[in-house]
N, C-alpha and C positions, 0 to 999 in steps of 0.2 A: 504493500500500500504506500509506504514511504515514497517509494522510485514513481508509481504514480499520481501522488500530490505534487513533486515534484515538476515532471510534465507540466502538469495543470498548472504549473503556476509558472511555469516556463513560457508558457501560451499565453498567459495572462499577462505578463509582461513587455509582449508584442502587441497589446491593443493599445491604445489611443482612444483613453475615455473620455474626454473632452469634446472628441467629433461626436460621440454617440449623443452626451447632453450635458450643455455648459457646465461647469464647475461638478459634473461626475466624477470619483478616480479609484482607483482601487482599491477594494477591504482585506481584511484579513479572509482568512478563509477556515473551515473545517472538514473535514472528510470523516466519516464516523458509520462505523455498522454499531451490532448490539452489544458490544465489550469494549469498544476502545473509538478514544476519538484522537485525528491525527491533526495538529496544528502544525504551524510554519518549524516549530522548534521543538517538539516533543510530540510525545503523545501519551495521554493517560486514560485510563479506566472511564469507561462510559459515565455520566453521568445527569442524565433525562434529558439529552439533545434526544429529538422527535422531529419526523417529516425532514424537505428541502426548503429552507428558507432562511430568515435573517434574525437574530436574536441578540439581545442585548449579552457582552460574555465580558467580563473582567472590565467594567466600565464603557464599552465602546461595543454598537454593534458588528457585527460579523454573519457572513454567508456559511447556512452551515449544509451539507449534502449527505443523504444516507445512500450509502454503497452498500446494495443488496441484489448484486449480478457478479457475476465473475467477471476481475478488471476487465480480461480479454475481449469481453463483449460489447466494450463503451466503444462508441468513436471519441476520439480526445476531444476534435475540433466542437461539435455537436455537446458534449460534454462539459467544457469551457465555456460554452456560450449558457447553457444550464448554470453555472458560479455566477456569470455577470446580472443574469436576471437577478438572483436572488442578493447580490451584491446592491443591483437597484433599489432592492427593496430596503435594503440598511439605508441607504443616504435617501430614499423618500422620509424615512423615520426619522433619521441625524435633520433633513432641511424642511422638510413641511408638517412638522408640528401643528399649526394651527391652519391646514389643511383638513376637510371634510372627508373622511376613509368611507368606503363601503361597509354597510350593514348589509352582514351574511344572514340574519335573521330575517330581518326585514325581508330579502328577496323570497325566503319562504315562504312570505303570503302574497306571494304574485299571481294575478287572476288567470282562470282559465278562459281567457276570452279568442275566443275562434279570430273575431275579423283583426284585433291585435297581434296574432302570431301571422297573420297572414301578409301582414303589413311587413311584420319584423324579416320575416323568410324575403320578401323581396329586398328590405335591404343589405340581407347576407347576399343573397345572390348579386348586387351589383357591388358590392364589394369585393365576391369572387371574383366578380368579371373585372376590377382594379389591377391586379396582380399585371394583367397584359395587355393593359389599355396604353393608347399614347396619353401626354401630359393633357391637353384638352379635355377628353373625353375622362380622364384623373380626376380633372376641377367639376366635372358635370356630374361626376358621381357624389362626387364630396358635399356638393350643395343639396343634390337630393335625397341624400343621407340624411342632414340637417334637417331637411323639410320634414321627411318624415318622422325623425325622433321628436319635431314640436307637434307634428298630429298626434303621435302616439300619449305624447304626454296627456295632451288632452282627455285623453279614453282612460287612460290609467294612473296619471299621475306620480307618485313617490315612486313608485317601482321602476318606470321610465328615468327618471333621477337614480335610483341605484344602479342601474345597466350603467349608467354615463359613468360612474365612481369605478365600478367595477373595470370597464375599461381603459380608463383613466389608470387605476392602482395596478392591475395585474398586464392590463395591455400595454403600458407603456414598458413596464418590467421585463415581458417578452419581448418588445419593438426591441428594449437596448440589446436583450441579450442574442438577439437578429441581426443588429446591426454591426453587435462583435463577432458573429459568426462569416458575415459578407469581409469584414477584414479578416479571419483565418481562413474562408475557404467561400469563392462568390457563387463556386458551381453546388455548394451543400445549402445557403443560403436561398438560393433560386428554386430548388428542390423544394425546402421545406416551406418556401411561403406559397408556394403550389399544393403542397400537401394542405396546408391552412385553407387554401380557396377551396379545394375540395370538398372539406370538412362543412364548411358555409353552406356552398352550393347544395350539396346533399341532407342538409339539413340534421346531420348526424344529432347534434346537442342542442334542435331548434329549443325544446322544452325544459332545458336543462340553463337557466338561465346563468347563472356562474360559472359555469365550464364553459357555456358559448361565449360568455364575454372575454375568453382568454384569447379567442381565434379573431372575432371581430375588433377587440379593440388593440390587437396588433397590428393587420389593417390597418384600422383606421388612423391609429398614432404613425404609420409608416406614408398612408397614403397625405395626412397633413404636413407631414414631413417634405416629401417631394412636391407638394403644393405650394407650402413654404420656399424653396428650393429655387420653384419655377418663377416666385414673386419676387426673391431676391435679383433674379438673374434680369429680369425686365427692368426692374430699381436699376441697378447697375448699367443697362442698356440704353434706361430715360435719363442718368448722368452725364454719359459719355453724348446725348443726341444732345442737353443743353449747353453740354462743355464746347460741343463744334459750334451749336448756335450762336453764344458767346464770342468766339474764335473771331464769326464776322463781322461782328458790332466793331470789336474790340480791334479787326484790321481796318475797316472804316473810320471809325474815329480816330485811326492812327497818324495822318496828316490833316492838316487845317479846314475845315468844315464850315459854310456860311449856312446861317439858320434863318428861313423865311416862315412870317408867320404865313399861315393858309386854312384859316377858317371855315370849313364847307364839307367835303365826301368823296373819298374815292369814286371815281366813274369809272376807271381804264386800269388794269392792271396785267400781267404778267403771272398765271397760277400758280408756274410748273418753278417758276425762280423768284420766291419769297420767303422770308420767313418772319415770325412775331415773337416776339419775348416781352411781356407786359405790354405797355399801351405806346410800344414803338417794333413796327414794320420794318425791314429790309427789303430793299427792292434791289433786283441785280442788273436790272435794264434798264425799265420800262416804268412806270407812272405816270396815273392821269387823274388831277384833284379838280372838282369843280368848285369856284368860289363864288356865289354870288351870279352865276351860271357863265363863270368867264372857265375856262378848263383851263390848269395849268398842265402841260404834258412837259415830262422829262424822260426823255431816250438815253440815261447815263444810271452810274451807280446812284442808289441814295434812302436816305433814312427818315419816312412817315412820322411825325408825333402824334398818335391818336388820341382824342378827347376818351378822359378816364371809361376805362371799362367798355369802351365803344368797338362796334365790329366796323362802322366805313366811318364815320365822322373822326373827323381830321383836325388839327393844329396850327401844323406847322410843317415843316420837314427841311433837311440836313441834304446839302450835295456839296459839292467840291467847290472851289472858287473858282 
């Protein structure tokens, strides 16, 4: 067992918990059957470590695993990523304290209503169908995911509220330990969030509503993930388009510039060579302002002041001397 904590923590030492989720990072760990439990530095005589998960141990918590197969039978990678889940689950305890957890009780008295499960099964099924969606068709599921978790609430109320905790608590705890698994191994990763869709789609644990929230609200924390992902990359895409915006103003106003007032409306412009940034136009040719119904046209570069917040009422505008 030693030689295999080992390993495991070998593994663990090549993740990068911070990608998984800001200010994430490593725990201690334990490995433990019914006689003995193995820590980083010893190992002593069992004493009432129970199930896989995170417990408070000599002040601090820690991820602890019961090992009840023969080593030979784990895959390590697969295996490793089982510690990071339950590793999440120590630093949701260590950082969200006054955070709302799931009640496991409370989902016991979840209603048997027909047209709510029927609801619920479609949103597993487009969540299954998530896993191999492009990014668009990502954000189209994610919204109507949302839509229907506020129908549902409606019909049922607190228990629709527990699903959301339960996914939240257990789904996120699997996303990370998903997400350390795609860094040890992308083609076991790929696998198992397929075997997840499956699970949805088939409805395997429709009625089982804490065990299906382990499957869905992996998904779901993976699929906000990537949605997340796709808003940053457009943020970053509407920077770099106002930074060039900028670019021209900023080459424009680079040499000497005469400002005429021109009180009136664009009439004439040039579609395809303009651009706006607040309530001043770039023109790269062409303008045509009418003042008073006299047109001023200018066939050169030059820079519109548009009346506040106006789409054609005009100023003034900037050309060359």
């Amino acid at each position: 067992m030693r030689h295999f904590y080992e390993q495991v923590n070998q593994k663990l030492n090549t993740i990068d918990f911070d990608a998984i989720y800001p200010g994430f990072h490593k725990y201690r760990f334990a490995l433990y059957n019914d006689d003995t439990i193995w820590l980083e530095d010893r190992e002593i005589p069992q004493q009432g470590f129970f199930g896989n998960t995170a417990k408070e141990y000599e002040g601090e918590y820690i991820a602890i695993w019961y090992v009840d197969q023969p080593l030979d039978s784990y895959d390590i990678d697969v295996f490793t990523a089982g510690i990071v889940h339950e590793m999440f689950h120590a630093f949701q305890y260590d950082t969200l304290k006054d955070v709302e957890f799931p009640n496991d009780l409370k989902l016991l008295q979840y209603p048997d209503d027909e047209e709510n499960y029927l609801i619920k099964q479609n949103e597993d099924e487009l969540l299954a169908e998530s896993a191999d969606a492009d990014p668009k068709r990502k954000a189209e599921i994610l919204r109507k995911i949302l839509a229907s978790r506020a129908l549902r609430k409606l019909k049922i109320g607190e228990c629709v509220h527990q699903e959301d905790l339960i996914e939240k608590f257990e789904g996120q705890a699997e996303c990370s330990g998903m997400l350390a698994l795609k860094q040890l191994s992308e083609e076991k990763f790929n696998q198992k969030i397929h075997d997840y869709a499956g699970i949805l789609k088939e409805g395997t644990y429709l009625f089982d509503v804490r065990k299906n929230g382990y499957f869905s609200g992996t998904l779901i924390r993976l699929l906000e993930r990537e949605i997340k992902d796709l808003q940053s990359e457009i943020e970053n895409k509407l920077e770099t388009e106002r930074a060039l915006k900028q670019q021209k103003f900023d080459a424009f106003f680079s040499t000497d510039k005469e400002y005429h007032e021109a009180v009136g409306f664009i009439c004439g412009y040039d579609p395809m060579n303009q651009i706006r940034l607040g309530d001043r136009l770039w023109a790269k040719h062409f303008m045509a302002i009418n003042v008073n119904g006299e047109v001023i046209q200018m066939h050169e570069q030059c820079v519109v002041e548009m009346q506040e917040g106006s789409t054609n009422l005009t100023k003034g505008y900037w050309k060359g001397k």
